[in-house]
Every structure is written in structure tokens, then in C-alpha cells.
PyMOL Python script that loads the backbone (N, CA, C, O; Angstrom):
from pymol import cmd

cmd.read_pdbstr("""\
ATOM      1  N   UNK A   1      -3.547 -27.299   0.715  1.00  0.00           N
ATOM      2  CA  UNK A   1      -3.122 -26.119   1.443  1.00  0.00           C
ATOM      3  C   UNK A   1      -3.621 -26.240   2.877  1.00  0.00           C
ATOM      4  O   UNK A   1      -4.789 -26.412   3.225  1.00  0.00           O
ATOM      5  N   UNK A   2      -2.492 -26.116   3.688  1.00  0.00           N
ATOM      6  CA  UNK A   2      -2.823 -25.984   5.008  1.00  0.00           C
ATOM      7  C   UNK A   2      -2.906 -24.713   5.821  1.00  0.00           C
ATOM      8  O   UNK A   2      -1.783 -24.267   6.058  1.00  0.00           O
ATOM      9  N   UNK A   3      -4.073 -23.865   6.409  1.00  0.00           N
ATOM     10  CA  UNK A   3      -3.869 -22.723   6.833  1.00  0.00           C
ATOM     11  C   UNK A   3      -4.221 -22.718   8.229  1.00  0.00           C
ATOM     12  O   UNK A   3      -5.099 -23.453   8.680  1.00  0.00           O
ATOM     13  N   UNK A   4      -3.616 -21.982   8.858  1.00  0.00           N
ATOM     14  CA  UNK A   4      -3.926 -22.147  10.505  1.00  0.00           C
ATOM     15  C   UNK A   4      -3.823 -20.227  10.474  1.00  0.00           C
ATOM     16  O   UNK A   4      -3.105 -19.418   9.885  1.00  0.00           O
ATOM     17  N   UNK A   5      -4.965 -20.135  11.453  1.00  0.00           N
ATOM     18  CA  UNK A   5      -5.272 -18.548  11.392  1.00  0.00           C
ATOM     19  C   UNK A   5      -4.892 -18.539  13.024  1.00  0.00           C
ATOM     20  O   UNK A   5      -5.603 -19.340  13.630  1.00  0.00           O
ATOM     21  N   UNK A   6      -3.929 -17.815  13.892  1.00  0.00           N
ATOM     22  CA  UNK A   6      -3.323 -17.441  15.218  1.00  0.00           C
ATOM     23  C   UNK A   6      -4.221 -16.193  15.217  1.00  0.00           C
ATOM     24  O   UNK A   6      -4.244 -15.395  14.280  1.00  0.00           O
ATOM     25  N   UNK A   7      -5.092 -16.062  16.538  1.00  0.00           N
ATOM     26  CA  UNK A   7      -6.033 -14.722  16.523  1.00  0.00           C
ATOM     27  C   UNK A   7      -5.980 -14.403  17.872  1.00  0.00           C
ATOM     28  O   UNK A   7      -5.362 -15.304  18.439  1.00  0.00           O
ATOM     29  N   UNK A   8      -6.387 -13.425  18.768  1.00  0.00           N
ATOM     30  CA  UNK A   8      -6.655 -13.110  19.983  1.00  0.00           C
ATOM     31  C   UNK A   8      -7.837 -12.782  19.963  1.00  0.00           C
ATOM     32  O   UNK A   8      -8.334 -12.290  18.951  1.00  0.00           O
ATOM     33  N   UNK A   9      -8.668 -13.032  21.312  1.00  0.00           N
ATOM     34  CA  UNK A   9      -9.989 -13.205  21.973  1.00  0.00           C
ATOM     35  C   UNK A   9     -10.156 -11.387  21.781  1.00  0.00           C
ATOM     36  O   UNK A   9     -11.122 -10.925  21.175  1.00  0.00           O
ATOM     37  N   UNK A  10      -9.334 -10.708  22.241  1.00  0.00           N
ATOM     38  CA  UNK A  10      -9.933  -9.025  22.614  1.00  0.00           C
ATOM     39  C   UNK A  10      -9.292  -8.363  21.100  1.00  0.00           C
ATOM     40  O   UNK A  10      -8.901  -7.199  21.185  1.00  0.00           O
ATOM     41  N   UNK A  11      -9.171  -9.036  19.752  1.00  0.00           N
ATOM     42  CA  UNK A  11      -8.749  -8.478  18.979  1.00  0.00           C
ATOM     43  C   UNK A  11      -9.893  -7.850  17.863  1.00  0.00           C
ATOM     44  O   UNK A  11     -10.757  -8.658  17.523  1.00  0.00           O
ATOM     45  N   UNK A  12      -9.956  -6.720  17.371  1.00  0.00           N
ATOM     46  CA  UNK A  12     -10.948  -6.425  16.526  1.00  0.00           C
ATOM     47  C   UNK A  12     -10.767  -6.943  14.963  1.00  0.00           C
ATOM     48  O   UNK A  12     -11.603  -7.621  14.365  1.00  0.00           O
ATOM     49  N   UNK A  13      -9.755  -6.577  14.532  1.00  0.00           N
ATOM     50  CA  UNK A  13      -9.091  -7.043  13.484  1.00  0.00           C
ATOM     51  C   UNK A  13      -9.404  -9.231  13.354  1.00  0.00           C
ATOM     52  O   UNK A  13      -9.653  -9.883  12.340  1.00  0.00           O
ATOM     53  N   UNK A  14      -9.283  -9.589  14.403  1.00  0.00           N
ATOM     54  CA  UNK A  14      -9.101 -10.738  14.669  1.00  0.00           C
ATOM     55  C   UNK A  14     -10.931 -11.491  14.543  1.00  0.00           C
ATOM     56  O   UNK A  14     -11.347 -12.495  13.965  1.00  0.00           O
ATOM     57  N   UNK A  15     -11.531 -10.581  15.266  1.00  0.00           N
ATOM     58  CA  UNK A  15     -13.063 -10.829  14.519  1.00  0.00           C
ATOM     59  C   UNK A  15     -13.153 -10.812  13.707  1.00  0.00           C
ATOM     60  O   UNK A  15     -13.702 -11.802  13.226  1.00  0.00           O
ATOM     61  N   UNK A  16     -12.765  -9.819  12.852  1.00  0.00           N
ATOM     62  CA  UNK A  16     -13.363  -9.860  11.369  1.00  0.00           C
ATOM     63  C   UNK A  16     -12.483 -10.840  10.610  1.00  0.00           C
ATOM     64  O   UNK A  16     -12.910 -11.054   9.476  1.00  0.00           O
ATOM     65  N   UNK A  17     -11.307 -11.529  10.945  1.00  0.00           N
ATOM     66  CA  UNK A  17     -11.160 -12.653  10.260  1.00  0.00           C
ATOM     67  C   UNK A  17     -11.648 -13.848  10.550  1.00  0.00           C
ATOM     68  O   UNK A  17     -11.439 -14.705   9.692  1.00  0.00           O
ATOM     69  N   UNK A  18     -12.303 -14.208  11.603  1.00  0.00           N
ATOM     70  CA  UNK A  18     -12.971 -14.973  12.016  1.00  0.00           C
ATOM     71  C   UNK A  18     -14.180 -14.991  11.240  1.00  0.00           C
ATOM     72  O   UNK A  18     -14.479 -15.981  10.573  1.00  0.00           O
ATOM     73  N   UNK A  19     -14.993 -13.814  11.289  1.00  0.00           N
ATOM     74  CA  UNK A  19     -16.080 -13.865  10.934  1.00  0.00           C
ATOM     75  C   UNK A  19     -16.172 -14.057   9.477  1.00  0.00           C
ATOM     76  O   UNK A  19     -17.291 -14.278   9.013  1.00  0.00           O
ATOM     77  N   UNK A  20     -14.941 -13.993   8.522  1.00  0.00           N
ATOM     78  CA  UNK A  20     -14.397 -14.190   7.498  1.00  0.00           C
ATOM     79  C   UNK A  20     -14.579 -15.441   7.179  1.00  0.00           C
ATOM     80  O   UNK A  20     -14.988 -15.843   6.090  1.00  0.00           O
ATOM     81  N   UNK A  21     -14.274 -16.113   8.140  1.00  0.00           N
ATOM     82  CA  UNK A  21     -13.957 -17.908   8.339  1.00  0.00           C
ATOM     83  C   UNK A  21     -15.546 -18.450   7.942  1.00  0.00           C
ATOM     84  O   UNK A  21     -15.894 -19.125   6.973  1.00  0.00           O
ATOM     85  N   UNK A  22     -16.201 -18.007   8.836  1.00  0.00           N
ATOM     86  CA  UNK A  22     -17.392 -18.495   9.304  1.00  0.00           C
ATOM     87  C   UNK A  22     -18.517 -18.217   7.849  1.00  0.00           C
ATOM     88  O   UNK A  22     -19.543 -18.890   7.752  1.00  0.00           O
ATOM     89  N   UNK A  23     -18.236 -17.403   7.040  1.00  0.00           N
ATOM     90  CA  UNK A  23     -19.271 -16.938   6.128  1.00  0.00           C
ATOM     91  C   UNK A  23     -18.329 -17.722   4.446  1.00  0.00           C
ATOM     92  O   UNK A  23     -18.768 -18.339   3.475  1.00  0.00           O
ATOM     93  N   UNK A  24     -17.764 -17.535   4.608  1.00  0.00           N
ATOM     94  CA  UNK A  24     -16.756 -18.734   3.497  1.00  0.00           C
ATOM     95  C   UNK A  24     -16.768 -19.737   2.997  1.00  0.00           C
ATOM     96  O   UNK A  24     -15.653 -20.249   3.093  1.00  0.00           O
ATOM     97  N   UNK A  25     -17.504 -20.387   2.446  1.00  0.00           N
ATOM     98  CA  UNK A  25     -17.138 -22.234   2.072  1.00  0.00           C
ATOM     99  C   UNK A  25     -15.855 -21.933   2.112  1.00  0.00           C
ATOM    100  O   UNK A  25     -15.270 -20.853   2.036  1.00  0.00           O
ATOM    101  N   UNK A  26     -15.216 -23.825   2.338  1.00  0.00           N
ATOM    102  CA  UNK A  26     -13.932 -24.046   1.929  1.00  0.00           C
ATOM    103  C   UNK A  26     -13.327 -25.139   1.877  1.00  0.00           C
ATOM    104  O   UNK A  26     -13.408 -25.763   2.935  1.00  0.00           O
ATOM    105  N   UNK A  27     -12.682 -25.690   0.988  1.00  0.00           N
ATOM    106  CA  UNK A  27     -12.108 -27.125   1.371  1.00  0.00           C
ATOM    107  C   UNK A  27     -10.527 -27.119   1.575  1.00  0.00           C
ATOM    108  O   UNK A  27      -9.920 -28.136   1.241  1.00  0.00           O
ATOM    109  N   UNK A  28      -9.841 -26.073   2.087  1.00  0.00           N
ATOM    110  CA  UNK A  28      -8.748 -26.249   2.437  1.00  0.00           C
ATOM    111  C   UNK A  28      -8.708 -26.671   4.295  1.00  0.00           C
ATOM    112  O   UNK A  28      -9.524 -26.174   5.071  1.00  0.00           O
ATOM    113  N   UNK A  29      -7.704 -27.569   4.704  1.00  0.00           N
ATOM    114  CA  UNK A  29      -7.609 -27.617   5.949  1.00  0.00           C
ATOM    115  C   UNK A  29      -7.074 -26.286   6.326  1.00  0.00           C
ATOM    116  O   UNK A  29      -6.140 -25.581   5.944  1.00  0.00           O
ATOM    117  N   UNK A  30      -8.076 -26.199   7.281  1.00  0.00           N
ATOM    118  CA  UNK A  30      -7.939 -24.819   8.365  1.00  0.00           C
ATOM    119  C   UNK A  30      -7.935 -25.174   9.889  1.00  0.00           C
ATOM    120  O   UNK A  30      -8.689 -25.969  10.449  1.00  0.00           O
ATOM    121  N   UNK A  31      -6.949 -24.439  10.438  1.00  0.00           N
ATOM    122  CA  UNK A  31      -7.071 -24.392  11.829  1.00  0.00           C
ATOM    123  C   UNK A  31      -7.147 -22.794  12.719  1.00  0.00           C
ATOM    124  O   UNK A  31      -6.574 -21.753  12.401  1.00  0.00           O
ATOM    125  N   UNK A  32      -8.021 -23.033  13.861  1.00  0.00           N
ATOM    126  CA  UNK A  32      -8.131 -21.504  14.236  1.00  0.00           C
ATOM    127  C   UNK A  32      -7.420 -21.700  15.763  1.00  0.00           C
ATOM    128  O   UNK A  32      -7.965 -22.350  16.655  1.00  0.00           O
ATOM    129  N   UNK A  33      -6.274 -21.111  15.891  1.00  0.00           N
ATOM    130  CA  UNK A  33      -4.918 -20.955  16.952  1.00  0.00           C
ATOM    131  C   UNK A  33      -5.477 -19.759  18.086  1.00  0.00           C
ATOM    132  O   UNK A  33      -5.896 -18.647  17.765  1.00  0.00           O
ATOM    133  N   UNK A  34      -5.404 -20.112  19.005  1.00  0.00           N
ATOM    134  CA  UNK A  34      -5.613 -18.635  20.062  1.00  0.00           C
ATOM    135  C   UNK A  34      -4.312 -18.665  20.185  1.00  0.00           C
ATOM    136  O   UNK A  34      -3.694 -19.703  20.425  1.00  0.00           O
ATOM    137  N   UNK A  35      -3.575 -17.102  19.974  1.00  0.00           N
ATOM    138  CA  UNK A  35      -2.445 -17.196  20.058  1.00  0.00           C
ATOM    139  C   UNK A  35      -1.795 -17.249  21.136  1.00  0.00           C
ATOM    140  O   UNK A  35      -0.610 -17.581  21.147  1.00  0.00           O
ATOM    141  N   UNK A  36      -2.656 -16.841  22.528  1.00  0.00           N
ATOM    142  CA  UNK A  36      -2.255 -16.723  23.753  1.00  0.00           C
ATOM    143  C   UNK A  36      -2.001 -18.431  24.404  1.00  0.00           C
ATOM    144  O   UNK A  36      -1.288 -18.834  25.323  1.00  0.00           O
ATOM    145  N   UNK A  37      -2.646 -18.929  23.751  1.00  0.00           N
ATOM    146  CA  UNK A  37      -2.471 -20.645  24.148  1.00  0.00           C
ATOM    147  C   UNK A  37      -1.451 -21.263  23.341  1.00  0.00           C
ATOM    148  O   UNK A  37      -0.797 -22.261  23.643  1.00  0.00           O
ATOM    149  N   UNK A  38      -1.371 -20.559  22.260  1.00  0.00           N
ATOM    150  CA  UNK A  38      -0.083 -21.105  21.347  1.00  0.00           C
ATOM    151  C   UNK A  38       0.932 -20.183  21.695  1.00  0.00           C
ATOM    152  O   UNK A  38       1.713 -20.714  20.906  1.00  0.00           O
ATOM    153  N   UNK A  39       1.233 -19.776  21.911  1.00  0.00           N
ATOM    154  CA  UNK A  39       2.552 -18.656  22.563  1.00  0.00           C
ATOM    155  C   UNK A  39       3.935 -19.196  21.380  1.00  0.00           C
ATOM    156  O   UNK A  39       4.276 -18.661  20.325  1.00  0.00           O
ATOM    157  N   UNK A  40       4.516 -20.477  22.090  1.00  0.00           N
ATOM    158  CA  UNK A  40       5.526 -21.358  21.653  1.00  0.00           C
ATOM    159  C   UNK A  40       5.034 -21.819  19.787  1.00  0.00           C
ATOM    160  O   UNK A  40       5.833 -22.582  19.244  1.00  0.00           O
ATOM    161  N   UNK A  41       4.276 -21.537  19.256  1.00  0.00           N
ATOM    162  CA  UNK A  41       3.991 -21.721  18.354  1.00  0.00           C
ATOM    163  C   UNK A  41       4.440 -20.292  17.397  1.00  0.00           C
ATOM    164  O   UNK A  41       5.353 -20.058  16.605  1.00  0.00           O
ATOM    165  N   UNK A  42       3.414 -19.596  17.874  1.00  0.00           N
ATOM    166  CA  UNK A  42       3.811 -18.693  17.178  1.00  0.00           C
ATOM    167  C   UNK A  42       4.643 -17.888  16.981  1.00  0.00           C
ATOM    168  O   UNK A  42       4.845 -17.337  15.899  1.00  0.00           O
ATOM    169  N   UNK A  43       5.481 -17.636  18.410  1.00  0.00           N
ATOM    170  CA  UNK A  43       6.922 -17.119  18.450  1.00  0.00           C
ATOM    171  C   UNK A  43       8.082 -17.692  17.334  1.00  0.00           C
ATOM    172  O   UNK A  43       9.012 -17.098  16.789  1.00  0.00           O
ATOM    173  N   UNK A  44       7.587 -19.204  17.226  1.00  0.00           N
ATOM    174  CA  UNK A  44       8.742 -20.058  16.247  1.00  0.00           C
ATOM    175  C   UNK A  44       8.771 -19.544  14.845  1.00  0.00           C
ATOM    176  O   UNK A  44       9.761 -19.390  14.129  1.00  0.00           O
ATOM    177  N   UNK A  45       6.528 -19.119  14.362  1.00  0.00           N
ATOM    178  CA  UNK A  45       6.429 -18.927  12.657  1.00  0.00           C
ATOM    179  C   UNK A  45       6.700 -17.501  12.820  1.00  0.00           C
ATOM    180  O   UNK A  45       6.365 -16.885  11.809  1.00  0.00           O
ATOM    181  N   UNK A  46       7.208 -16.730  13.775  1.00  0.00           N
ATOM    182  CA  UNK A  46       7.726 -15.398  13.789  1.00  0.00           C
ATOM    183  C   UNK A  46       6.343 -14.598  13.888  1.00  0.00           C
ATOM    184  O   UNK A  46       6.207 -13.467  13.422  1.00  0.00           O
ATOM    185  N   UNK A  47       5.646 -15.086  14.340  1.00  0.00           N
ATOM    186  CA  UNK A  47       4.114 -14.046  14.711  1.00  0.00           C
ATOM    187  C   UNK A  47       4.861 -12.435  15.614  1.00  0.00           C
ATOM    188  O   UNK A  47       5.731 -12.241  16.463  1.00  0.00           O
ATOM    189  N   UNK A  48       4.058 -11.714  14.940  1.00  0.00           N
ATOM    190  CA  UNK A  48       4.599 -10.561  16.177  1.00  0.00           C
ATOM    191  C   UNK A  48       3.570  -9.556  16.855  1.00  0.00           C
ATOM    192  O   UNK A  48       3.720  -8.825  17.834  1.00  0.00           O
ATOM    193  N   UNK A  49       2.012  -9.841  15.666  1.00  0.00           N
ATOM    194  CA  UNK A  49       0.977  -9.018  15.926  1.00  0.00           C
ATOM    195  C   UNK A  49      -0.194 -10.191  15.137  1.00  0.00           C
ATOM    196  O   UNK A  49      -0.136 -10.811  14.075  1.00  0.00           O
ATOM    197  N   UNK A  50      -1.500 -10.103  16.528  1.00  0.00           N
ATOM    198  CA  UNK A  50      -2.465 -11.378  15.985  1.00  0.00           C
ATOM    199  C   UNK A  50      -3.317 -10.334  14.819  1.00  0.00           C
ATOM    200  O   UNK A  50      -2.738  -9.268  14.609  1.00  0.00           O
ATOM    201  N   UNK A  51      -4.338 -10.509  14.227  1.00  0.00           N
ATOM    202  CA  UNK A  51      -4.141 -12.131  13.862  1.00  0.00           C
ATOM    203  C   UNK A  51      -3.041 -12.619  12.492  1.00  0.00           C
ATOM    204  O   UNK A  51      -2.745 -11.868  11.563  1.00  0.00           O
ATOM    205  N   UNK A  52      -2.643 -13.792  12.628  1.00  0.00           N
ATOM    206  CA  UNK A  52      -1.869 -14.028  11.489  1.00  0.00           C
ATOM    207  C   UNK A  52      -2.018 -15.053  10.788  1.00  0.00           C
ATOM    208  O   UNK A  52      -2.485 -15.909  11.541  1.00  0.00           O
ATOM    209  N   UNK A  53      -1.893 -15.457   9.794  1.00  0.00           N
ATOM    210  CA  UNK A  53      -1.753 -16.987   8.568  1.00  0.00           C
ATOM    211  C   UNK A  53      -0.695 -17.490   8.852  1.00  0.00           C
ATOM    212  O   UNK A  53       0.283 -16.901   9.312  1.00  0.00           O
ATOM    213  N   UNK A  54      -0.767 -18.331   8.669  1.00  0.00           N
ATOM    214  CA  UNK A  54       0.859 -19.656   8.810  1.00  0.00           C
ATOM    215  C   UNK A  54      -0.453 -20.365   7.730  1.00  0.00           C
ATOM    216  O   UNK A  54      -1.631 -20.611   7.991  1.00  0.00           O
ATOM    217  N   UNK A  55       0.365 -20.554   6.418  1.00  0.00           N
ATOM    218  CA  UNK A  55       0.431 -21.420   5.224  1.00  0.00           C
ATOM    219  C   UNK A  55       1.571 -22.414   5.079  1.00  0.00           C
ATOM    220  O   UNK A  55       2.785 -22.235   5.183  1.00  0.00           O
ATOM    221  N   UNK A  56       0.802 -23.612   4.787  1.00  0.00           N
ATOM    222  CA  UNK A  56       1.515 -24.419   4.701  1.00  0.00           C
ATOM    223  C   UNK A  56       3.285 -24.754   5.431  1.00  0.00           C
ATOM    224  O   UNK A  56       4.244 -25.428   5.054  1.00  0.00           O
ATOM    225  N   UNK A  57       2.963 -23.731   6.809  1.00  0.00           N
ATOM    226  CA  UNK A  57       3.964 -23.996   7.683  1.00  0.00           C
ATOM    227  C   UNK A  57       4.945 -22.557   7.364  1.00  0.00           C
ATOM    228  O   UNK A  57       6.137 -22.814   7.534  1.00  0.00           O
ATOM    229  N   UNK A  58       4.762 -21.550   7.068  1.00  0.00           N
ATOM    230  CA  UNK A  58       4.822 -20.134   6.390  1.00  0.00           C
ATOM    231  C   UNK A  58       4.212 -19.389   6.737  1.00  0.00           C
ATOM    232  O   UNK A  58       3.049 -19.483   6.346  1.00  0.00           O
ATOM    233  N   UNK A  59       4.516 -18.277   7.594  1.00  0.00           N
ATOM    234  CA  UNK A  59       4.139 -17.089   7.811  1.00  0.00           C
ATOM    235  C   UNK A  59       3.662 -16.376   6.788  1.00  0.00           C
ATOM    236  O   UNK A  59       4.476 -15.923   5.983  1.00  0.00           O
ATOM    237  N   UNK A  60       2.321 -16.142   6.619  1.00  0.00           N
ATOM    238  CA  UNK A  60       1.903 -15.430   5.232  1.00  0.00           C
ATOM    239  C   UNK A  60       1.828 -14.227   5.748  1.00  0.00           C
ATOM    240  O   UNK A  60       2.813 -13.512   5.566  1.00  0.00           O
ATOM    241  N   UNK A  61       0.962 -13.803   6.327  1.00  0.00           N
ATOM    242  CA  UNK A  61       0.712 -12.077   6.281  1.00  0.00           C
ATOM    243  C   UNK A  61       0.264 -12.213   8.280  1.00  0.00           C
ATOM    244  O   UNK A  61       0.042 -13.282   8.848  1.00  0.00           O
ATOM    245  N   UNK A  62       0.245 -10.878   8.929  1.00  0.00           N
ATOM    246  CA  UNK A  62      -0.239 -10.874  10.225  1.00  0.00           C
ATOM    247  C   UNK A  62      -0.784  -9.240  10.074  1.00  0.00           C
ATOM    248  O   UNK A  62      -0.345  -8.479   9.212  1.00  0.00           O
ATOM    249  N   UNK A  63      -1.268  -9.066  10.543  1.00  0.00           N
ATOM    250  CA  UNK A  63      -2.167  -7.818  11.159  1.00  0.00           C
ATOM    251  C   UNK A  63      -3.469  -7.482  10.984  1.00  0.00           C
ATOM    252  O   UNK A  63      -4.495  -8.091  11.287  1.00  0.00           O
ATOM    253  N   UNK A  64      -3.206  -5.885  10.178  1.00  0.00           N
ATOM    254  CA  UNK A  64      -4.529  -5.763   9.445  1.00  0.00           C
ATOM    255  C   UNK A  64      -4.956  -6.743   8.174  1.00  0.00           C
ATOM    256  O   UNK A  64      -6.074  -7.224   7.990  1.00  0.00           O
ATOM    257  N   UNK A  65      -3.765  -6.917   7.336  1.00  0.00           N
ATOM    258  CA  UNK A  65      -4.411  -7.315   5.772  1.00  0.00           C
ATOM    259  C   UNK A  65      -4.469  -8.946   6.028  1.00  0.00           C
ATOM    260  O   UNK A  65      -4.489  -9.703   5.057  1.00  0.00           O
ATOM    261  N   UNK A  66      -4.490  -9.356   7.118  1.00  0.00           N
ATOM    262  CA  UNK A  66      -5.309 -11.177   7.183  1.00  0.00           C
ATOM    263  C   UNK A  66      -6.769 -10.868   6.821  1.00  0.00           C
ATOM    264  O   UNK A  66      -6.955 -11.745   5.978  1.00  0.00           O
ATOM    265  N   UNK A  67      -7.910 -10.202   6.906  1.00  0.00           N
ATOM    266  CA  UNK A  67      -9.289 -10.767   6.675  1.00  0.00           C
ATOM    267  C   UNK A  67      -9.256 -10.568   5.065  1.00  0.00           C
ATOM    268  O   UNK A  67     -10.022 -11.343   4.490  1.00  0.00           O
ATOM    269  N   UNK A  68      -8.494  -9.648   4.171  1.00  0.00           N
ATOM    270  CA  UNK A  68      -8.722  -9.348   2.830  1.00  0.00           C
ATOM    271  C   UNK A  68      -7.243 -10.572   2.025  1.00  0.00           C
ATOM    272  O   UNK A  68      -7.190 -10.970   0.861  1.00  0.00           O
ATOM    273  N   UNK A  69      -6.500 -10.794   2.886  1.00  0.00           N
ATOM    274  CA  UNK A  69      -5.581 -12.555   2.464  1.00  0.00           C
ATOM    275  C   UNK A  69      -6.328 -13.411   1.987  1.00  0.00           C
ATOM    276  O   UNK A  69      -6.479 -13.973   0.903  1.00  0.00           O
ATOM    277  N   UNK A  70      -7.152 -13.430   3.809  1.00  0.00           N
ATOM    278  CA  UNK A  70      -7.597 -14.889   3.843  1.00  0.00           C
ATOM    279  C   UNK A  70      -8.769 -15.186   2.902  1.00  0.00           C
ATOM    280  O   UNK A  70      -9.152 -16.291   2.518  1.00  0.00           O
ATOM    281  N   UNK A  71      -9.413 -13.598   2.517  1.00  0.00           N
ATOM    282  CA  UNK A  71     -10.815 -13.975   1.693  1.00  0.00           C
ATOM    283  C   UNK A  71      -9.885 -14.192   0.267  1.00  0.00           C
ATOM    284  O   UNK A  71     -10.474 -15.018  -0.430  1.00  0.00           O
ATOM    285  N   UNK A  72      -9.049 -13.879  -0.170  1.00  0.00           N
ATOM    286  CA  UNK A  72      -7.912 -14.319  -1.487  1.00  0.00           C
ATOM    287  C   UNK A  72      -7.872 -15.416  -1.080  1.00  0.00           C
ATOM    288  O   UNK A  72      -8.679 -16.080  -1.731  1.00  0.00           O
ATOM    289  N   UNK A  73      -7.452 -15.920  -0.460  1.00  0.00           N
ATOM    290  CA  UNK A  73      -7.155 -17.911   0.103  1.00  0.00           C
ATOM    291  C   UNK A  73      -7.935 -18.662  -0.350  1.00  0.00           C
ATOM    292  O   UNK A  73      -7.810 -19.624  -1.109  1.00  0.00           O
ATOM    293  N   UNK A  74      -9.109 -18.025   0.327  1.00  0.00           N
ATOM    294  CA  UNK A  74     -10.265 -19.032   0.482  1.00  0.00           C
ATOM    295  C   UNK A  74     -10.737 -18.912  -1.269  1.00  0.00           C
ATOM    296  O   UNK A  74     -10.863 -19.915  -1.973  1.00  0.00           O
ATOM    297  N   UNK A  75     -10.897 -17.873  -1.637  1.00  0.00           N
ATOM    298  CA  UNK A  75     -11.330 -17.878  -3.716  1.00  0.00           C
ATOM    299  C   UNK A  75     -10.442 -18.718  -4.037  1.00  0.00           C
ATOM    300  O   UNK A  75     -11.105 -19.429  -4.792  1.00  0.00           O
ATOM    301  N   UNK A  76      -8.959 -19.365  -4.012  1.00  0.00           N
ATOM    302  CA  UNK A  76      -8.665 -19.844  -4.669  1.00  0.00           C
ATOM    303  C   UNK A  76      -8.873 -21.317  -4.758  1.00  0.00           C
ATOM    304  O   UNK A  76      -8.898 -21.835  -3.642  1.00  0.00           O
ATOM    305  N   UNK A  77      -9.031 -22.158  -5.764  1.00  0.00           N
ATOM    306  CA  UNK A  77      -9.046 -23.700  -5.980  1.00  0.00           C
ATOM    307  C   UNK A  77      -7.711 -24.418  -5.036  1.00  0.00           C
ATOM    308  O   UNK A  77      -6.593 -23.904  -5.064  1.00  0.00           O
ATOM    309  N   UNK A  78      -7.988 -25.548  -4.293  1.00  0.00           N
ATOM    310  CA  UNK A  78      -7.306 -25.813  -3.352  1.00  0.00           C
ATOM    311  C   UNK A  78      -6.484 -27.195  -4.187  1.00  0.00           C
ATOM    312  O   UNK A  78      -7.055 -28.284  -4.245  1.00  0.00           O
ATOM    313  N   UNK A  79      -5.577 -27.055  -4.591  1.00  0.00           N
ATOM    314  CA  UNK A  79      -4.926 -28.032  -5.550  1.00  0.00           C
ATOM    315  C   UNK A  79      -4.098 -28.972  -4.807  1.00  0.00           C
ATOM    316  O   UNK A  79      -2.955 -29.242  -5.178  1.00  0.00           O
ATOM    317  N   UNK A  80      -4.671 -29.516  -3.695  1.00  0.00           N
ATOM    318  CA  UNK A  80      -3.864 -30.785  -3.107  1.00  0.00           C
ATOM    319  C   UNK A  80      -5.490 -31.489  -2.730  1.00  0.00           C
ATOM    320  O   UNK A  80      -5.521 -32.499  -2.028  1.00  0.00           O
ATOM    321  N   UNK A  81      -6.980 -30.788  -3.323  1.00  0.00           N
ATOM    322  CA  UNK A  81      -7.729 -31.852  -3.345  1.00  0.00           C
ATOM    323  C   UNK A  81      -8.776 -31.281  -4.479  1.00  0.00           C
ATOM    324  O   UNK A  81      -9.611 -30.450  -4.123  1.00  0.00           O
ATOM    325  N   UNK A  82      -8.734 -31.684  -5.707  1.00  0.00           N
ATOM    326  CA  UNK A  82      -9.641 -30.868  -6.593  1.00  0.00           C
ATOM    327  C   UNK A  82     -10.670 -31.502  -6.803  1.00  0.00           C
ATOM    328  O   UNK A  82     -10.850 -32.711  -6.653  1.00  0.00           O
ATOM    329  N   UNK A  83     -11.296 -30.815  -7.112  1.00  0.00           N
ATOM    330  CA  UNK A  83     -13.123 -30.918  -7.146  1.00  0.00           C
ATOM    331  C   UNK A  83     -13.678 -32.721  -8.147  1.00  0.00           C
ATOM    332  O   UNK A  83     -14.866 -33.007  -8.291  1.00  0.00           O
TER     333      UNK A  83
END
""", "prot")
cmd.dss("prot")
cmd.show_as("cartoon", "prot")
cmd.util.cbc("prot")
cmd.orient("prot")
């Protein structure tokens, strides 16, 4: 599973998925997107409000409910590299 988290610097919502990140084990590849530098990125996975998930190249969820997603994400067993 590939997850890339698109967030903004002045976002509150966007901390606490960060800070989500940071307190988490995990062995899925993750990437953390400023969305203002990705612009052209995220306009394409249809971002419309930070912060958001792009799974495996898939718009999963954006707004408020990314920090309570991503902590679902991260619990699950990552089945493209198992233990």
C-alpha cells in the first residue's frame, strides 16, 4: 500500500494528521505532499480541501475524517510486504 498524505502548513486539521504520522509505527510506503507545492498533483487526484489520502493512486478521504482514516490505515497489516 502506497499512501501519500497532501497537507497544508497553516492547516489545523492537517497537524493532527501529521502528528498522527509521527506517533504510528508503520510499514506501508508513505509520502507527506505540501499541497501548495504539489498544486498539479493534487488538482489531477481531485483534492479540493487539505489534508487528503491518495491510496494507492486513489483519492481516499480529504478533510476532517483523514487523522481517524489514516489511524484505520496505519492498524491495518500491509499485504504487499508481510511480516
Amino acid at each position: 500500500m502506497h499512501i501519500k498524505l497532501f497537507f497544508s502548513p497553516h492547516c489545523t486539521v492537517c497537524s493532527q494528521a501529521l502528528q498522527t504520522l509521527r506517533r504510528e509505527p508503520f510499514s506501508t510506503k508513505l509520502e507527506w505532499q505540501n499541497i501548495l507545492d504539489n498544486i498539479d498533483e493534487a488538482v489531477a487526484c481531485g483534492i479540493r480541501t487539505p489534508p487528503a489520502l491518495v491510496v494507492d493512486g486513489r483519492l481516499l478521504e480529504q478533510g476532517a475524517g483523514v487523522p481517524s482514516r489514516l489511524r484505520q490505515l496505519l492498524a491495518m497489516p500491509d499485504t504487499d510486504h508481510p511480516a
